[in-house]
C-alpha positions as CSV (number, residue, x, y, z in Angstrom):
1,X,58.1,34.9,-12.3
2,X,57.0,31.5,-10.8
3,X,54.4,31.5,-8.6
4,X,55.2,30.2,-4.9
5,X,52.2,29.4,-2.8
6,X,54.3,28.9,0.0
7,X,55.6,32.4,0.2
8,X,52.3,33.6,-0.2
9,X,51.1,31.1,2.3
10,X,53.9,32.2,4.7
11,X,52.9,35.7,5.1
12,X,49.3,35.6,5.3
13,X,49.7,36.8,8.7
14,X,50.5,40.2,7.6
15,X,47.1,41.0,6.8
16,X,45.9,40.2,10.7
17,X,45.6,43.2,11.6
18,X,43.5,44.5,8.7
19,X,41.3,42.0,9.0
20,X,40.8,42.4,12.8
21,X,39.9,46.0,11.8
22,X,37.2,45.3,9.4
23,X,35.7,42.7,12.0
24,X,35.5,45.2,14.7
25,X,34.1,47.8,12.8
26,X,31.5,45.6,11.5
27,X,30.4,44.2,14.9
28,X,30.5,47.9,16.3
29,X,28.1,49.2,13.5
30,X,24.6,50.3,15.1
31,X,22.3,50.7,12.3
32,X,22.9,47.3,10.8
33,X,19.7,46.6,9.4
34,X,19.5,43.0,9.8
35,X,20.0,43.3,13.7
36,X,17.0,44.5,14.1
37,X,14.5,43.4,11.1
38,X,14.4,40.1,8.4
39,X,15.7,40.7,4.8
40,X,12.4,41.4,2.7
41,X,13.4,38.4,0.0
42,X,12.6,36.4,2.9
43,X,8.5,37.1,2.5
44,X,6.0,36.9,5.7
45,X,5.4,33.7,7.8
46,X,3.0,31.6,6.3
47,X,0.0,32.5,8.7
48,X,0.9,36.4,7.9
49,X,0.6,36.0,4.4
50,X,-2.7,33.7,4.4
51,X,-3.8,36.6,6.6
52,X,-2.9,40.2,4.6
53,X,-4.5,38.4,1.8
54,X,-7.6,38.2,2.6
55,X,-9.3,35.5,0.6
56,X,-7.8,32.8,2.5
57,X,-10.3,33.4,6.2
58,X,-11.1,29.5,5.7
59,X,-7.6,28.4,5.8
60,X,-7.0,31.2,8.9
61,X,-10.4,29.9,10.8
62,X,-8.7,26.4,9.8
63,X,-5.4,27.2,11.5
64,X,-6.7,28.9,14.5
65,X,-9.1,26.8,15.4
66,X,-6.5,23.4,15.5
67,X,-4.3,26.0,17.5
68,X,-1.3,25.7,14.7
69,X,-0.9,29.4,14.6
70,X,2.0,30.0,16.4
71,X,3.9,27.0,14.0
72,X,2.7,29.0,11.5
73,X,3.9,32.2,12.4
74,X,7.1,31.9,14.0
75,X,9.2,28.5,13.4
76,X,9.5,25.6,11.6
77,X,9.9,24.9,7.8
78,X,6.7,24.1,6.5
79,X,5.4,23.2,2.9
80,X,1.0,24.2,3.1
81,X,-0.8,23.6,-0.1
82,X,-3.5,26.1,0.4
83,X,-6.9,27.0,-1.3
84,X,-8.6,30.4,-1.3
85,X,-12.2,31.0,-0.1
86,X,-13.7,30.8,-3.9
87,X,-12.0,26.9,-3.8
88,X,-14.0,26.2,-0.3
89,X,-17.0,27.7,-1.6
90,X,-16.9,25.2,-4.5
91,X,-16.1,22.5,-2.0
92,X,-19.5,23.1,-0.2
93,X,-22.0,23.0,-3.3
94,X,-24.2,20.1,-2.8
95,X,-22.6,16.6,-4.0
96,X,-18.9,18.2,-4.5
97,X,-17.4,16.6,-1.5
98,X,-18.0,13.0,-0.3
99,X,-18.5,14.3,3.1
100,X,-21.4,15.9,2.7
101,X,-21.0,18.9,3.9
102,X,-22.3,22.1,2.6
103,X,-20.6,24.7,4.7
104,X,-17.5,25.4,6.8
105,X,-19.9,25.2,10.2
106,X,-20.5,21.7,9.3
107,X,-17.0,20.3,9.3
108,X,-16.3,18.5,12.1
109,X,-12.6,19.0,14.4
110,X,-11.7,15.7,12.6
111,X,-12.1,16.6,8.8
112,X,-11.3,20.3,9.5
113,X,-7.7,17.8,10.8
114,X,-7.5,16.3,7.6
115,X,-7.8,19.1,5.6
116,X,-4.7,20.9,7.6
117,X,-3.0,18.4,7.4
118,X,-2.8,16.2,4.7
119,X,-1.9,19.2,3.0
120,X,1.2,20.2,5.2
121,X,4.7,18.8,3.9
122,X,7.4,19.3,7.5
123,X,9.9,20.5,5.2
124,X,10.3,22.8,2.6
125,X,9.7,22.1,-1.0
126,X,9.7,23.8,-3.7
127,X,7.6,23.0,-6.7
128,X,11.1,21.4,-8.7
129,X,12.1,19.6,-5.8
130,X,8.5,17.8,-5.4
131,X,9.3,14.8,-7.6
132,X,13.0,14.0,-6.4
133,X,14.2,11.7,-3.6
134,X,16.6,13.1,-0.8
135,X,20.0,13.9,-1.6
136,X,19.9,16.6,-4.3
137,X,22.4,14.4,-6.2
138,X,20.7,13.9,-10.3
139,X,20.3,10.5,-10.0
140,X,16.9,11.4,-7.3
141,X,15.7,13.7,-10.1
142,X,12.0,12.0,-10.4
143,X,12.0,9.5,-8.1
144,X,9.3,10.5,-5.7
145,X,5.3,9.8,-6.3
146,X,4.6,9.8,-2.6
147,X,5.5,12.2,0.5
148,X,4.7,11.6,3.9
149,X,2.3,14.3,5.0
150,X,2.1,15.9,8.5
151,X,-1.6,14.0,9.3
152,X,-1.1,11.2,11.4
153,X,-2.7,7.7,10.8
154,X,-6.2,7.4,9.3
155,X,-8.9,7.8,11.4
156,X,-10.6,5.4,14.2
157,X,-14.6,5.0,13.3
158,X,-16.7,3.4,15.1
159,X,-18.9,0.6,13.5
160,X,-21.6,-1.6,14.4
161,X,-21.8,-5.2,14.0
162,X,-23.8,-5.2,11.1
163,X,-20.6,-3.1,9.2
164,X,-18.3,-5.9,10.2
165,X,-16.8,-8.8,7.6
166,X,-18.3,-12.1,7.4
167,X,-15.7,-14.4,8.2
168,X,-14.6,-16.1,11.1
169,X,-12.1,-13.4,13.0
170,X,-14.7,-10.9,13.4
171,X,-17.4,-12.7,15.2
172,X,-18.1,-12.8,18.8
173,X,-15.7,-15.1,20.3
174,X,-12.9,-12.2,19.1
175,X,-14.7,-9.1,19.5
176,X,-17.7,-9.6,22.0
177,X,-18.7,-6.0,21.9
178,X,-21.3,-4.7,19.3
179,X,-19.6,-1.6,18.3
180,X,-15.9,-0.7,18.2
181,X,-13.6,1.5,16.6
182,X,-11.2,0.6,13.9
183,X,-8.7,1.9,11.8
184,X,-8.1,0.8,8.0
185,X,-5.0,1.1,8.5
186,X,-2.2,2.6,11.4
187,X,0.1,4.2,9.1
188,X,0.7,7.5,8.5
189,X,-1.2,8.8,5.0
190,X,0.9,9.9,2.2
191,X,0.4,12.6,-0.4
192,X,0.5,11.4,-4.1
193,X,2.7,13.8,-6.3
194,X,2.9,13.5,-10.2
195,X,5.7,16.0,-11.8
196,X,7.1,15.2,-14.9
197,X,10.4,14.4,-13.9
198,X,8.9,11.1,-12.5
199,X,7.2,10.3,-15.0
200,X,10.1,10.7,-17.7
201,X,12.1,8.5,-15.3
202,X,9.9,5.9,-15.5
203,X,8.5,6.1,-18.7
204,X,4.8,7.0,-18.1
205,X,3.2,9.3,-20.5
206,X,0.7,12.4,-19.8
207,X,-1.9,10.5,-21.0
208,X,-1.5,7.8,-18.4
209,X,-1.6,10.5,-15.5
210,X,-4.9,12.2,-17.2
211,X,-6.3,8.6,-17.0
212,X,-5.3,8.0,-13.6
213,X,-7.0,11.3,-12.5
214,X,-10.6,10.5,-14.6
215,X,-9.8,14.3,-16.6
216,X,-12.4,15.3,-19.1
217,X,-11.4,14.4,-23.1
218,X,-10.0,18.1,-23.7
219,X,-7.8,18.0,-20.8
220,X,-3.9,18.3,-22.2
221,X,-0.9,17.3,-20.4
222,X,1.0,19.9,-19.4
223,X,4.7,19.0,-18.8
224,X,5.4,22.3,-16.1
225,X,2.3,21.6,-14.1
226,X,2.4,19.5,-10.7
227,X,0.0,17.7,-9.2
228,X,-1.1,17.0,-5.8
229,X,-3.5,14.3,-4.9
230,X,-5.0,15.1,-8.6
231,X,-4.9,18.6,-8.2
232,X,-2.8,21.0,-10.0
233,X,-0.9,23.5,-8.3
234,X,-1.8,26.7,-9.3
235,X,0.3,29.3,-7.5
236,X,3.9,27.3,-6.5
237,X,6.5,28.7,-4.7
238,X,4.8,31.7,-2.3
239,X,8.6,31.8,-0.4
240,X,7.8,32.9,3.6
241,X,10.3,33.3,5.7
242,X,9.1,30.1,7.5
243,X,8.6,27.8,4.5
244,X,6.7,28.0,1.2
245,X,3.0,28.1,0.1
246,X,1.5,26.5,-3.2
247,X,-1.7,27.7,-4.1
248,X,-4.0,24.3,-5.2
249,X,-6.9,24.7,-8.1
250,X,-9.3,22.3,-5.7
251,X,-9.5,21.6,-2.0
252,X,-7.6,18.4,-1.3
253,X,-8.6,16.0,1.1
254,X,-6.7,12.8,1.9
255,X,-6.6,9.7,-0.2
256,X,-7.8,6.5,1.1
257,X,-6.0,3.5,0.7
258,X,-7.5,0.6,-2.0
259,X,-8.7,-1.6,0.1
260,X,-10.9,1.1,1.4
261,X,-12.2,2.0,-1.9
262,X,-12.9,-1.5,-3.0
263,X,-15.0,-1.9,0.1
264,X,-16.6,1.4,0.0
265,X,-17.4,1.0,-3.7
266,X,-20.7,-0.2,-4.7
267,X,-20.0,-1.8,-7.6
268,X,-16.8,-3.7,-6.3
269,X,-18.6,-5.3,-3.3
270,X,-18.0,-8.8,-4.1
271,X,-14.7,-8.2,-4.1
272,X,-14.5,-6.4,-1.4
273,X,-16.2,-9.9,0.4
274,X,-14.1,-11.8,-1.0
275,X,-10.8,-9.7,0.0
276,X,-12.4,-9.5,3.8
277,X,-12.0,-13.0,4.0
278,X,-8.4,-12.4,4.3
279,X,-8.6,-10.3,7.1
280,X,-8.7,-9.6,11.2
281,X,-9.2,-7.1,13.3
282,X,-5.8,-6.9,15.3
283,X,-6.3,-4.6,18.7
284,X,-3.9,-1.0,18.4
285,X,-1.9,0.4,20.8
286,X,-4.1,3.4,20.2
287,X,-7.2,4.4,22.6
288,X,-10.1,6.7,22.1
289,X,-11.2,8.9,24.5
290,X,-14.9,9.0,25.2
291,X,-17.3,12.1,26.5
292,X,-17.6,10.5,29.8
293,X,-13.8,10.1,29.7
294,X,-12.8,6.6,30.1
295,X,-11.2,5.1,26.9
296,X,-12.1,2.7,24.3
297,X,-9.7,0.5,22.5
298,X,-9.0,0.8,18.6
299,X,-8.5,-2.4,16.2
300,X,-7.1,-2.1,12.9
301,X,-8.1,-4.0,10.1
302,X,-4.9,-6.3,9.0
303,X,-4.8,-8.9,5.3
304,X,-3.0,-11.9,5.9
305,X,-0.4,-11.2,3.3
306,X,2.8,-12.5,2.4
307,X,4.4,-8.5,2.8
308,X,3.2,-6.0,5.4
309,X,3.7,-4.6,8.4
310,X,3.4,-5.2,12.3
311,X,3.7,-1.6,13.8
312,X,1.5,0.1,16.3
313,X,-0.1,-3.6,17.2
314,X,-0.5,-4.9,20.7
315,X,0.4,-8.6,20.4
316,X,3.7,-7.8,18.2
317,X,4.9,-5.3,20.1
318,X,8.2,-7.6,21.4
319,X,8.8,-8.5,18.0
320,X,12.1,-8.3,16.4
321,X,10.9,-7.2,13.2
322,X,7.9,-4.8,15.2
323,X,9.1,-1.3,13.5
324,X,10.0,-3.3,10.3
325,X,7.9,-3.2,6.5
326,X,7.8,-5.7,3.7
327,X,7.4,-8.5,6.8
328,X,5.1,-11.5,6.4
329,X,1.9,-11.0,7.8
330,X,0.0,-14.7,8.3
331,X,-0.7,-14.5,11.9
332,X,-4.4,-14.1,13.3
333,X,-5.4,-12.8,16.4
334,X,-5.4,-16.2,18.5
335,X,-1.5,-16.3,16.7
336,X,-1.4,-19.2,14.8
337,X,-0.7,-19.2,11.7
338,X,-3.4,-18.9,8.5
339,X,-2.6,-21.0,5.1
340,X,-3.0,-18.4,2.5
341,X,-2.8,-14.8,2.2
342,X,-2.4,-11.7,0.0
343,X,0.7,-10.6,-2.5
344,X,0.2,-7.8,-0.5
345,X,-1.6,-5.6,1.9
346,X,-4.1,-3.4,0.2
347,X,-4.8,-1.3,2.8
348,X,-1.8,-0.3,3.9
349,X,-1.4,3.3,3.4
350,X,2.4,3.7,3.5
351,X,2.9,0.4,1.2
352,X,6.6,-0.4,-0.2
353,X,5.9,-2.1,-3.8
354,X,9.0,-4.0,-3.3
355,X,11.7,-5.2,-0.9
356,X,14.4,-3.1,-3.0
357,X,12.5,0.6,-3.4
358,X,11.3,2.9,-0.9
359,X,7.6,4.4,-0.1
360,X,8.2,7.4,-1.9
361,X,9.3,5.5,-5.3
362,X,6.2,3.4,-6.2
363,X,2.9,2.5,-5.2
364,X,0.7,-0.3,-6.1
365,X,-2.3,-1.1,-8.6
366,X,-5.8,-3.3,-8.5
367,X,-7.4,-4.1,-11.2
368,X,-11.0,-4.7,-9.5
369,X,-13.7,-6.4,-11.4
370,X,-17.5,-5.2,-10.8
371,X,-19.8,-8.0,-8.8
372,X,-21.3,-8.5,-12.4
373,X,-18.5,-9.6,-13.7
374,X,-17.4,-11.8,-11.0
375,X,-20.7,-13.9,-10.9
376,X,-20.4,-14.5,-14.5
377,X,-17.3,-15.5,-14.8
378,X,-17.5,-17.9,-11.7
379,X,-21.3,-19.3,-13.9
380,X,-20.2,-18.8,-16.8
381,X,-16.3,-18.1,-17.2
382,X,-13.2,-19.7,-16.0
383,X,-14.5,-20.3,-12.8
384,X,-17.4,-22.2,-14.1
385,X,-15.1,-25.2,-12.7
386,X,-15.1,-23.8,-9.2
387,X,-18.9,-23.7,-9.6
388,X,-20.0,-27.0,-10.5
389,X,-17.6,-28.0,-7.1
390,X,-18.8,-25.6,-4.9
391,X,-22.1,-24.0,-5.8
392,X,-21.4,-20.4,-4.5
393,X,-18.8,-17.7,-3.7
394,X,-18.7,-19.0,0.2
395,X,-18.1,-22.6,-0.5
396,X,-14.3,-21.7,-2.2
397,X,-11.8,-22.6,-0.1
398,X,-9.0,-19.4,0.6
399,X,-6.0,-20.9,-1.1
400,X,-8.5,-20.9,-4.1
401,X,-9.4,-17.7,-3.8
402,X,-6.4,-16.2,-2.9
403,X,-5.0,-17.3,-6.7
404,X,-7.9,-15.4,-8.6
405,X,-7.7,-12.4,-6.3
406,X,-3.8,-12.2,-6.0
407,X,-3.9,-12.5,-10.0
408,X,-5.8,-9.2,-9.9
409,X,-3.2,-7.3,-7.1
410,X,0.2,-6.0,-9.2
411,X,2.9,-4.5,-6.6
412,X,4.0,-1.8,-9.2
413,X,2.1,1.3,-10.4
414,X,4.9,2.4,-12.8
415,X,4.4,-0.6,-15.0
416,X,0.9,-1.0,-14.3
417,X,-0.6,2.6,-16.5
418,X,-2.5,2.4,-19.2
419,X,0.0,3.2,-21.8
420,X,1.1,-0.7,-20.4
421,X,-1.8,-2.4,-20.3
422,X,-0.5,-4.7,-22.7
423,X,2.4,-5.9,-20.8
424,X,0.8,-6.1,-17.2
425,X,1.7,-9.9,-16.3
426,X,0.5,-12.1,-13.3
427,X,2.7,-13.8,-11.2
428,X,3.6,-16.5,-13.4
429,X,4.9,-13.8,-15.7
430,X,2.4,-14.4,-18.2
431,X,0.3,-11.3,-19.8
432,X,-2.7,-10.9,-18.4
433,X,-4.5,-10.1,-21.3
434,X,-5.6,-6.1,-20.0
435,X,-7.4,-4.2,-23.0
436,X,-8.0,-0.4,-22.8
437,X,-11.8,-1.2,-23.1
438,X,-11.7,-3.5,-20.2
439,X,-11.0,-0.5,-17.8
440,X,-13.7,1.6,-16.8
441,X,-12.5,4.3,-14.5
442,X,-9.7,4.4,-12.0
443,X,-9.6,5.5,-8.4
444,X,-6.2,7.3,-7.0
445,X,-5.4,6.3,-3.7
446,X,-3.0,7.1,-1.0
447,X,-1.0,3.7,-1.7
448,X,-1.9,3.1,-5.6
449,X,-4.4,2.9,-8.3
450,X,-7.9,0.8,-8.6
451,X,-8.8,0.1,-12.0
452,X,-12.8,-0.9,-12.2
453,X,-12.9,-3.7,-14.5
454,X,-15.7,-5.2,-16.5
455,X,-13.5,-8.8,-17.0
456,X,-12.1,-11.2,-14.7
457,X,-8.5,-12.4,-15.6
458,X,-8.5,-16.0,-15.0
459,X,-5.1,-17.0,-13.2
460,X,-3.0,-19.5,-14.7
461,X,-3.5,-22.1,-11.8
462,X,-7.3,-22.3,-13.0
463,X,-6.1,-23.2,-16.6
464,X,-3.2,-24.9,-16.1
465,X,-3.0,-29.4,-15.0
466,X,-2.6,-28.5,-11.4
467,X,-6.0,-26.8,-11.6
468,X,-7.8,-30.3,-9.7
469,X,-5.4,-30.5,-7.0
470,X,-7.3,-26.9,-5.8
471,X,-10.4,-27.8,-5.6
472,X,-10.3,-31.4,-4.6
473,X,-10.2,-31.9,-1.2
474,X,-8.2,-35.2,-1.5
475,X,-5.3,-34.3,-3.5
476,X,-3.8,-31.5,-0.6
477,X,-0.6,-33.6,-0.8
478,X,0.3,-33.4,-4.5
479,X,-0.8,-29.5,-4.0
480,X,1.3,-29.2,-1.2
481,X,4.4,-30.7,-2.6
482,X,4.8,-28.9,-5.7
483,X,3.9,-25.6,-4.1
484,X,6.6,-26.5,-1.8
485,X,9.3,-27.7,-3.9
486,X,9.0,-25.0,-6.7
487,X,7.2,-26.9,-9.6
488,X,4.2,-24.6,-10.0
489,X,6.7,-22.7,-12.4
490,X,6.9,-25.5,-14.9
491,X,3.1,-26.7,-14.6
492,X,2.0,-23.4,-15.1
493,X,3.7,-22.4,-18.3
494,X,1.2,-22.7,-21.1
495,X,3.8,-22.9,-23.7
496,X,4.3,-26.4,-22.6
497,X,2.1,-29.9,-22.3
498,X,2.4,-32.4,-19.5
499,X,0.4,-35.6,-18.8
500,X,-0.2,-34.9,-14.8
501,X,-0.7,-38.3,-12.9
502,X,-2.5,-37.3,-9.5
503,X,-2.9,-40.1,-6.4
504,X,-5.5,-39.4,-4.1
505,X,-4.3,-38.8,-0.5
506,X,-6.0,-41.3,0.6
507,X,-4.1,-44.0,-2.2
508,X,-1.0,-42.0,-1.2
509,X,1.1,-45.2,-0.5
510,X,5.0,-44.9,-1.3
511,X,7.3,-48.0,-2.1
512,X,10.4,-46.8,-0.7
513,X,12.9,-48.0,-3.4
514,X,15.9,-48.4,-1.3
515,X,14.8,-50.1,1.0
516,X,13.5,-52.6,-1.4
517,X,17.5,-52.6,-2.5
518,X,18.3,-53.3,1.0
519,X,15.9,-56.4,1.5
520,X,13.7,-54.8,3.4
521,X,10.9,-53.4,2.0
522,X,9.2,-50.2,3.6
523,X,5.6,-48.7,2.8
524,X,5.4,-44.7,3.5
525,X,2.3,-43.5,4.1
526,X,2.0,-39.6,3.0
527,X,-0.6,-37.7,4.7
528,X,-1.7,-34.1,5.2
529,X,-2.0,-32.1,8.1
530,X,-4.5,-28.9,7.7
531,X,-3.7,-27.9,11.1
532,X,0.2,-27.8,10.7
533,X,0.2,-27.1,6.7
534,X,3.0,-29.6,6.1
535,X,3.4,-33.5,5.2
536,X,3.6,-36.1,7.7
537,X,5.3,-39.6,6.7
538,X,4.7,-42.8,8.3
539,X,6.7,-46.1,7.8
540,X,4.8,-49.5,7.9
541,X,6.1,-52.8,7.1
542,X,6.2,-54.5,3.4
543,X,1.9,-55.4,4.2
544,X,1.4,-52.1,5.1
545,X,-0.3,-53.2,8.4
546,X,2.9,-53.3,11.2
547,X,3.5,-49.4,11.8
548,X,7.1,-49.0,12.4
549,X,7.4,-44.8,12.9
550,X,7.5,-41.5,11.4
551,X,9.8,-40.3,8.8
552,X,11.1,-36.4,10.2
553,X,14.1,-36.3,7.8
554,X,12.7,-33.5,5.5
555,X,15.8,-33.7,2.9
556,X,14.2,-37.6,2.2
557,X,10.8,-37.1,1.7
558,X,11.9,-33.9,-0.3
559,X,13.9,-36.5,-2.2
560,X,11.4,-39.1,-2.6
561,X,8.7,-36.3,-3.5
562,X,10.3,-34.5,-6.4
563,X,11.3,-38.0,-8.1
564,X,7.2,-38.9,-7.4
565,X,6.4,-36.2,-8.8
């Protein structure tokens, strides 16, 4: 017989009434279980659980005392990566925390903040889902490293004058007070999550991640485990009927971002000095309350840097691009405009790598050499050149600097492990040169790696024939121009040779050759203007004495420039 939907479709209100039965006698039922208690799959909330247990009265005290326990217990969808009481107890034995602190009565509101926190996802994840992006669809599977977790942006310290940087935008006529409070950074503080879904997707290896992490030389990769901030989750998936609990190995507390640990880091502080020359204290829209209760401002520390961020600044607030990341970041506080900058802000917590992947896909890597290292190779190295010009670290002009240190900055953790060491290339796309033994440790941070190095990688603009034009104060104009006009990628290459001809600024005289053609021979006069960062052209007469105006037509001296050059 051949099957009609139609007919069947055409009758389906015979079965109305039975249907209208079943629903009423449903809806009439009085002992329906689930009107008046929760399915058991569905577990406790998350503060009952932590509670009936009874080795979690840390995390409890924890929760009460920041007055989360009604989140907690009755709404929401959380994520809480917990520790029992044994895991604090370890936490407090003398030189196992960087805060110091020995017991629970000595954490202050702020840490006891962090330690909530930073360890709170606002949606629920299970231990499978940690590594994917949103959508559920298989192309996410593994690509997540980062989540944003429920603390808020780092924490406003106050420092005296003494903890400032040396450089210019942190003296008095900017800040005339002796002690303020700044931020590192005014961005929320991500948790870093290795599962082995992201590192099969992009190719990174379990020996890379025990690297990353500093584990002992029995430590095996295994490919089930997850990891947050470094720690691996012992106890995943607790389900509650108001989220889910993993239970951590090790108390967590939030990552700083690099820049932080460079500066914080004993052994990197020349770096460190070097990097704070790149940077300003921009005042926040934030405020601190005091005990007396009037309010304080808050600055937060900002790189000049060619990628970055404007958000949660006073003087940008009208901006278009205010709310906006991966924006160029080269204004100081008076708002001109500085001349060189960072590939990138390293202390920028919620970082993108790139312009075409998302926080949560990538972060970014340092490779930091120690101060030893960097006053060797600046006597003694590749930068022996820089020496014998300027006789010190603070002579070096910043669009010197900003080379060497950029050279050391890679926007890309993923191809930036030590399993690909080998292949790590500086901007020019050349290798670097990185060898296993080079590396000494490495630092995880909330927005990438920090590799402590015991070499300096020399960047190609040290090496290569446009190496004079840096660090000659007479030659801006030739540096200028093919920084401008995109030859730096054929005078760095080292697979080529060039004979490099450079004129002095001050000899920078230009024999127009049309109007020589035209019978009326013209002298441009090039010059430099530090203030502007551009060229200025001026037209004399065929003696070079009768000034007859300046040249604004950029498409000519672009012209005349790339065939002088």
């Amino acid at each position: 017989m051949k099957h009609n939907p139609k007919a069947h479709h055409g009758r389906w209100w015979l079965l109305m009434p039975m249907l209208v039965s079943v629903m009423l006698c449903v809806s009439c039922r009085e002992d329906y279980i689930y009107d008046e208690q929760e399915p058991e799959w569905l577990g406790e909330s998350i503060y009952d659980y932590l509670v009936e247990q009874g080795n979690y009265t840390y995390y409890v005290r924890l929760i009460d005392e920041l007055d989360y326990k009604d989140v907690l217990s009755k709404t929401g969808s959380k994520t809480l990566f917990v520790v029992d009481d044994d895991a604090f107890n370890e936490f407090f034995k003398p030189g196992n925390n960087e805060w110091g602190v020995t017991s629970y009565e000595q954490l202050s509101r702020d840490q006891k903040n962090q330690i909530l926190f930073s360890a709170m996802l606002n949606n629920v994840f299970f231990s499978d889902m940690l590594g994917d992006a949103p959508g559920g669809e298989p192309q996410n599977e593994g690509m997540s490293v980062r989540r944003t977790s429920a603390l808020t942006a780092g924490v406003a310290r106050r420092l005296g004058r003494a903890q400032f940087p040396d450089n210019y935008y942190w003296g008095r006529d900017f800040i005339e007070s002796d002690t303020i409070f700044l931020a590192q950074d005014n961005t929320l503080v991500p948790m870093v999550v290795f599962t082995n879904s992201y590192l099969t997707k992009n190719v990174l290896k379990g020996s890379d991640y025990a690297f990353i992490t500093n584990q002992p030389s029995t430590y095996v990769y295994n490919p089930t485990d997850v990891f947050i901030n470094g720690v691996r989750i012992e106890s995943p998936n607790i389900k509650c009927k108001n989220g889910v609990i993993h239970r951590l190995e090790k108390l967590i507390t939030p990552l700083t971002n690099m820049a932080e640990v460079v500066c914080v880091n004993d052994s990197t502080k020349r770096f460190a000095e070097l990097l704070d020359r790149f940077s300003a204290p921009f005042l926040s829209t934030e405020t601190v309350e005091m005990a007396d209760g009037s309010t304080r401002p808050v600055y937060v520390k900002k790189y000049f840097t060619t990628r970055g961020h404007k958000a949660g600044l006073e003087m940008f607030k009208g901006d278009a691009d205010y709310n906006s990341a991966n924006v160029t970041f080269m204004t100081t506080p008076t708002d001109s405009i500085v001349g060189a900058g960072l590939d990138f802000d390293p202390g920028w917590n919620t970082l993108t790598s790139s312009t075409n992947k998302t926080m949560s896909q990538d972060m970014a890597a340092m490779f930091v050499p120690t101060t030893e290292a960097l006053d060797k190779f600046l006597t003694e190295g590749g930068g022996k050149f820089l020496y014998e010009r300027y006789k010190g670290w603070d002579g070096i002009p910043n669009h010197v600097l900003a080379d060497l240190l950029n050279n050391h900055m890679t926007p890309l953790f993923t191809a930036s492990v030590p399993s690909k060491f080998t292949q790590v290339k500086n901007d020019d796309q050349i290798n670097m040169g990185i060898e296993d033994d080079d590396v000494t440790r490495a630092i995880l941070c909330c927005n990438g790696v920090v590799y402590l190095t015991n070499e300096v990688y020399t960047p190609v603009s040290y090496r290569a024939v446009t190496a004079p034009t840096l660090v000659n104060d007479n030659m801006d104009i030739m540096r200028w121009a093919v920084e401008t006009y995109g030859f730096l990628a054929y005078l760095h290459s080292m697979d080529s040779y060039y004979s490099y001809l450079l004129p002095t600024d001050e000899e920078f005289w230009y024999l127009d050759p049309l109007s020589v053609a035209k019978g009326e021979p013209e002298y441009w006069k090039f010059q430099y203007d530090d203030d502007l960062e551009k060229l200025r052209v001026f037209v004399y007469d065929s003696l070079r004495i009768v000034p007859k105006g300046e040249l604004v037509n950029s498409p000519i001296i672009q012209n005349r420039l790339e065939d002088i050059i």
